[in-house]
Backbone as ProteinMPNN parsed JSONL, in Angstrom:
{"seq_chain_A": "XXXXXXXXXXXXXXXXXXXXXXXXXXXXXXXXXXXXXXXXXXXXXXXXXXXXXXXXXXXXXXXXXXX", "coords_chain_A": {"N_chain_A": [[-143.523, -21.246, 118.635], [-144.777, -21.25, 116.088], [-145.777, -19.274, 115.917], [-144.177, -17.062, 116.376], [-142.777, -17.685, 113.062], [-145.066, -17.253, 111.915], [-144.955, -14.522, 112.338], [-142.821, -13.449, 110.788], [-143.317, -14.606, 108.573], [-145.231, -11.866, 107.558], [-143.796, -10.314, 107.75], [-141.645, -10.844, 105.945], [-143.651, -10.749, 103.695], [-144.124, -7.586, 103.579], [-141.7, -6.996, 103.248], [-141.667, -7.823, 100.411], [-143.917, -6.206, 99.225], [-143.142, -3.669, 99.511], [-140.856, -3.669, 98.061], [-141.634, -4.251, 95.684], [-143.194, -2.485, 94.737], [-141.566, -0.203, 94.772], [-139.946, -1.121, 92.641], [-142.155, -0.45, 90.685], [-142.58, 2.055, 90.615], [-140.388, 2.943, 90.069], [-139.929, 1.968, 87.716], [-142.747, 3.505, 85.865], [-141.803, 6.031, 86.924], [-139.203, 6.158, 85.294], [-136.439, 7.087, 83.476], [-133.147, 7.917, 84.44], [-132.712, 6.564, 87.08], [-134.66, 4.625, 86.547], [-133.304, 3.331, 84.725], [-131.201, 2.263, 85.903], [-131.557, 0.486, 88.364], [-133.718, -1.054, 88.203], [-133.294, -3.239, 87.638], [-132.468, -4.33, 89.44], [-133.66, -4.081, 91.485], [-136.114, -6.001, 90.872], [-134.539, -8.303, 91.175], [-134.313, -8.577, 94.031], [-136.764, -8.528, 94.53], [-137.474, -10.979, 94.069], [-136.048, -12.702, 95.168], [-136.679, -11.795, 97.741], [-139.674, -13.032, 97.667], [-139.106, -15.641, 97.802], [-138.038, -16.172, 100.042], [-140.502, -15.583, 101.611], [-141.951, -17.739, 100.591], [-140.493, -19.68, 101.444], [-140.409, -19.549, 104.595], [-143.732, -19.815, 104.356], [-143.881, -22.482, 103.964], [-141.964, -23.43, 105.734], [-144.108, -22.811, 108.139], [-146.321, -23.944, 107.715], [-145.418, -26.686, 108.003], [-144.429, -26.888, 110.823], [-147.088, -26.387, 111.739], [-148.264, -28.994, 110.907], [-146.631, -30.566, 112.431], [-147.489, -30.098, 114.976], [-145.656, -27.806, 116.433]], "CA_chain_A": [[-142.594, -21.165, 117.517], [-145.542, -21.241, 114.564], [-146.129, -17.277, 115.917], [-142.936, -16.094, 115.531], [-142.679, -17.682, 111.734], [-145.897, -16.206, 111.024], [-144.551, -13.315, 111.963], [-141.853, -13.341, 109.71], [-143.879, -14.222, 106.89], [-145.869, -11.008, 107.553], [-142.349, -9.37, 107.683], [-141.49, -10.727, 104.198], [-145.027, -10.396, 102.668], [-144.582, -6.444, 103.39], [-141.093, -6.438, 102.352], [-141.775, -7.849, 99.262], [-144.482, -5.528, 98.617], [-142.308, -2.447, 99.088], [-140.071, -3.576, 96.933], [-142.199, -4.277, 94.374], [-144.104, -1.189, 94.613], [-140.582, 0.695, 94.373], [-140.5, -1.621, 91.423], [-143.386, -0.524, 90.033], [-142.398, 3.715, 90.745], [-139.09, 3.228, 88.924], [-140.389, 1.859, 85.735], [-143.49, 4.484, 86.064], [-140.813, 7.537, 86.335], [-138.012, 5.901, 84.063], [-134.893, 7.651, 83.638], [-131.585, 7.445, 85.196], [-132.912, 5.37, 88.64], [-135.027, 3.44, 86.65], [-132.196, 2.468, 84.075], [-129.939, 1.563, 86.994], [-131.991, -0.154, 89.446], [-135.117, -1.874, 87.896], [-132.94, -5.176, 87.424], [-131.395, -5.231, 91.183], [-135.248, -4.434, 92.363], [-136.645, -7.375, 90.12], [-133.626, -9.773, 91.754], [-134.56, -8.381, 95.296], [-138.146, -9.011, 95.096], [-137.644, -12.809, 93.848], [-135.254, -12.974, 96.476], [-138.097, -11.622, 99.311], [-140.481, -13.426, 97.77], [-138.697, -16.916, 97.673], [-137.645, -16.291, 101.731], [-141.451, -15.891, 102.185], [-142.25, -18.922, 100.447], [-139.883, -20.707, 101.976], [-141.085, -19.653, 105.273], [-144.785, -20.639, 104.503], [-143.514, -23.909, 103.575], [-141.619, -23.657, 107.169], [-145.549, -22.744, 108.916], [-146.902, -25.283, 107.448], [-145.016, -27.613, 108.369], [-144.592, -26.913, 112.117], [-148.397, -26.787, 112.455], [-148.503, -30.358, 110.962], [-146.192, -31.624, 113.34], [-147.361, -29.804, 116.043], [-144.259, -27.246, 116.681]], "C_chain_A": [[-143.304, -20.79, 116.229], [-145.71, -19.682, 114.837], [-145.435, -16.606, 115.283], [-142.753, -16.386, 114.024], [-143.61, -17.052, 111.137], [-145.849, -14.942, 111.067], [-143.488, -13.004, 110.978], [-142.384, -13.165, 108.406], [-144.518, -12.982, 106.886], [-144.814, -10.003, 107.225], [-141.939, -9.307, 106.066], [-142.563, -10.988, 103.327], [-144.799, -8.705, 102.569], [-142.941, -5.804, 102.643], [-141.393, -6.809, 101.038], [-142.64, -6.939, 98.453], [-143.573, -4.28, 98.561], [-140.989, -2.545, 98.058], [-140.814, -3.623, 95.507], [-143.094, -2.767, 94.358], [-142.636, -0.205, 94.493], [-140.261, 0.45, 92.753], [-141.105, -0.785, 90.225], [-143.291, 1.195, 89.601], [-141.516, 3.887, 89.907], [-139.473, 3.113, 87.753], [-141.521, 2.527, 85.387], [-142.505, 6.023, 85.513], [-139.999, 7.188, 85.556], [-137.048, 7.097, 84.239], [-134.108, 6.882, 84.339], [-131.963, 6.455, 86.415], [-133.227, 4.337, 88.023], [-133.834, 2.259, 85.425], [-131.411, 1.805, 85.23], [-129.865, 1.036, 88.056], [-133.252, -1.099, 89.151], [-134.586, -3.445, 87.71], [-132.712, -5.529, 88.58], [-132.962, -5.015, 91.67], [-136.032, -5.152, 92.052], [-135.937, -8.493, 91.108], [-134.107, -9.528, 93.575], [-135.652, -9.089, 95.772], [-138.028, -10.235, 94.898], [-136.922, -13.015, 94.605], [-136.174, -13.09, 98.012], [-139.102, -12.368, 98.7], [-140.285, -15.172, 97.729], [-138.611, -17.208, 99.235], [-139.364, -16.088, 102.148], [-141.873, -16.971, 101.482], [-141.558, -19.681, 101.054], [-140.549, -20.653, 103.794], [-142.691, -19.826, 105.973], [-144.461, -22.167, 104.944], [-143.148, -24.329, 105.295], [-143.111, -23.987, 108.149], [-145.916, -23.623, 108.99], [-146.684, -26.381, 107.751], [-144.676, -28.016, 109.993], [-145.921, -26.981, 112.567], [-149.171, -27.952, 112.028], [-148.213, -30.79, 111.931], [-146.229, -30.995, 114.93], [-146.667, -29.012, 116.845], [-145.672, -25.942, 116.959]], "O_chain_A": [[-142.717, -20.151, 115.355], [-145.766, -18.923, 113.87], [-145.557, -15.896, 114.285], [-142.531, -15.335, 113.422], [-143.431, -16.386, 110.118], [-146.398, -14.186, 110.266], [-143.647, -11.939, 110.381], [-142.228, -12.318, 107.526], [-144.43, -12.68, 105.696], [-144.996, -9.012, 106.517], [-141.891, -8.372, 105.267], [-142.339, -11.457, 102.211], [-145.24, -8.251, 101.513], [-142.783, -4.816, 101.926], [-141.368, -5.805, 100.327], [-142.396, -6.756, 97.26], [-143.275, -3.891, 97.432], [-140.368, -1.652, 97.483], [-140.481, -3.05, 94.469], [-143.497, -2.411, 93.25], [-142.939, 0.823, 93.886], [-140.271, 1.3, 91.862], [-140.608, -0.555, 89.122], [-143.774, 1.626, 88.554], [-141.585, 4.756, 89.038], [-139.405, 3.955, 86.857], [-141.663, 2.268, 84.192], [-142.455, 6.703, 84.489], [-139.862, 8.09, 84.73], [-137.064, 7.898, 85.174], [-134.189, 5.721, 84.742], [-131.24, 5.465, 86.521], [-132.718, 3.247, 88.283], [-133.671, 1.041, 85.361], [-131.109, 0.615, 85.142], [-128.863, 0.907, 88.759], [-133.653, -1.857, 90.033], [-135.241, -4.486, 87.659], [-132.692, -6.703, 88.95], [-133.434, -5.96, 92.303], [-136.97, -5.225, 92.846], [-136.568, -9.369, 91.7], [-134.18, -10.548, 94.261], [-135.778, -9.844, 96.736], [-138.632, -10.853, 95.774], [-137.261, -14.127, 95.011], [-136.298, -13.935, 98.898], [-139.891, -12.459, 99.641], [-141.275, -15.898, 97.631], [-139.021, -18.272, 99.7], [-139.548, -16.558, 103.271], [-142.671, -17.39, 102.321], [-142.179, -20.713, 101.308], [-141.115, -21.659, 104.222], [-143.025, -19.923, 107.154], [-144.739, -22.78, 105.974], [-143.741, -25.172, 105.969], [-143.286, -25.047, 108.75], [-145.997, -24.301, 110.014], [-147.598, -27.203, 107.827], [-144.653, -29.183, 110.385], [-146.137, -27.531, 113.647], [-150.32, -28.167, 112.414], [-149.038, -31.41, 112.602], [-145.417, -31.222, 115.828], [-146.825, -29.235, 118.046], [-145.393, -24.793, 117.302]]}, "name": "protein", "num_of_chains": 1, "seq": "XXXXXXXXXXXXXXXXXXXXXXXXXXXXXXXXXXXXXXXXXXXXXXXXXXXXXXXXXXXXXXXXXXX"}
């Protein structure tokens, strides 16, 4: 069971980076995309990066108790 969560977190460690690295392209090129998407790709990434904290938190806690 601790595999598959660490796979997950690996899942949302790489989404979070592509979002933030889209992030990072929009407010780089600016204009029209980045006016009209740099706030929903800010709320995305704290979104992916809260579901991989939360699933550390999960890891961690199954390879205390042995899971």
């Amino acid at each position: 069971m601790s595999g598959f969560v660490f796979f997950l977190i690996l899942m949302a460690l790489a989404v979070t980076a592509v979002i933030l690295g889209l992030g990072i392209f929009s407010l780089a090129k600016g204009g029209a995309f980045a006016r009209k998407n740099s706030n929903k790709l800010m709320r995305y990434r704290v979104m992916a990066q809260g579901v991989a904290i939360a699933l550390m938190m999960l890891f961690l806690w199954l390879a205390r108790s042995g899971g």
